[in-house]
C-alpha positions in Angstrom: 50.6 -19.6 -19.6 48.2 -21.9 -21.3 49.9 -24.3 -24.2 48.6 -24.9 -27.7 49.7 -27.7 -30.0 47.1 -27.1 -33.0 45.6 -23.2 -32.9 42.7 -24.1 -35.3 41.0 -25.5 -31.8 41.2 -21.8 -30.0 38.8 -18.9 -30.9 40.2 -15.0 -29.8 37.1 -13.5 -27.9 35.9 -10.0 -29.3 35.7 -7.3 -26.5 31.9 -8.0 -26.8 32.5 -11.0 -24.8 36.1 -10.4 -22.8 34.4 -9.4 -19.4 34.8 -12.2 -18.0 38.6 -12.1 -19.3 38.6 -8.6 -17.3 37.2 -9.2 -14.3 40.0 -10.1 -11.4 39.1 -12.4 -8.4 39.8 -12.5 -5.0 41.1 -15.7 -3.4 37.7 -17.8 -2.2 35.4 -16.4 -4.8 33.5 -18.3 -7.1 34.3 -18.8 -11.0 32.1 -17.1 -13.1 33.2 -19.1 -15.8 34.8 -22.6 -16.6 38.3 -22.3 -17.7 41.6 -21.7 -16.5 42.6 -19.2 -14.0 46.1 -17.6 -13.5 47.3 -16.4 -9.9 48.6 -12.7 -10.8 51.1 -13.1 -7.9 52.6 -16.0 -8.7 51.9 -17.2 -12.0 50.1 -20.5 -10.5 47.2 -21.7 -13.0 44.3 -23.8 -12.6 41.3 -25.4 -14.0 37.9 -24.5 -12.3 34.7 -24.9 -13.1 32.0 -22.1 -13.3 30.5 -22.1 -9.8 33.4 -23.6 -7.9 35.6 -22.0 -5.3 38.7 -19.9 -6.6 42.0 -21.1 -4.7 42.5 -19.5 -0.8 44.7 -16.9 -0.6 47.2 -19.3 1.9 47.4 -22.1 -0.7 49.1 -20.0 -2.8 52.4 -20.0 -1.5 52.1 -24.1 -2.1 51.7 -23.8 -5.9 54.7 -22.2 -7.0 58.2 -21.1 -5.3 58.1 -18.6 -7.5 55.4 -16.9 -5.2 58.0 -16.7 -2.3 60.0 -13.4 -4.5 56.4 -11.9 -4.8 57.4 -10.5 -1.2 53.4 -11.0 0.0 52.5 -9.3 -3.1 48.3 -10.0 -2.8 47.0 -13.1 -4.4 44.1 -12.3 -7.3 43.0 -14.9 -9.7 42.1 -14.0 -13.9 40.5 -16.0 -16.2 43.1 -16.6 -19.0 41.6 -19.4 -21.0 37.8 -20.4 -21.2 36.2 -23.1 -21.9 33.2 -22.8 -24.2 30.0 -24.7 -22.7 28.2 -26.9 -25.4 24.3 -26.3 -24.8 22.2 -28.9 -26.7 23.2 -32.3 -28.0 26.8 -32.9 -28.3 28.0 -34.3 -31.4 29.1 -38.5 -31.8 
């Protein structure tokens, strides 16, 4: 699970805006959204960028021995944390 040290830098979506949060991915599928993704198998979590290439179903098994007591259980990546894209100037 993602780790906080200060919440005042984290923002609780509204249901207007948690499909993405929803939406479960199949191994080799492309991010939607930047952020950090959670293998509901195994627990495994990692950051991707929107656009790039979800982890393969086979490297799974490399990112956690926890995924070896899953028993084959299928792999499926979440998004569990976003992060928010800055449009415009970004502030010095």
């Amino acid at each position: 699970m993602p780790q906080y040290f200060d919440l005042k830098y984290f923002t609780r979506c509204d249901e207007l805006h948690a499909t993405p949060f929803k939406k479960v991915h199949s191994p080799g599928g492309t991010a939607g959204t930047s952020g950090i993704y959670k293998c509901e198998s195994c627990g495994f979590e990692v950051f991707i960028k929107a656009g790039e290439q979800l982890p393969l179903n086979f490297e799974c098994d490399g990112h956690s021995p926890s995924w070896k007591k899953t028993k084959g259980t299928p792999v499926s990546w979440r998004l569990v944390a976003s992060a928010i894209e800055l449009t415009g100037p970004r502030k010095k």
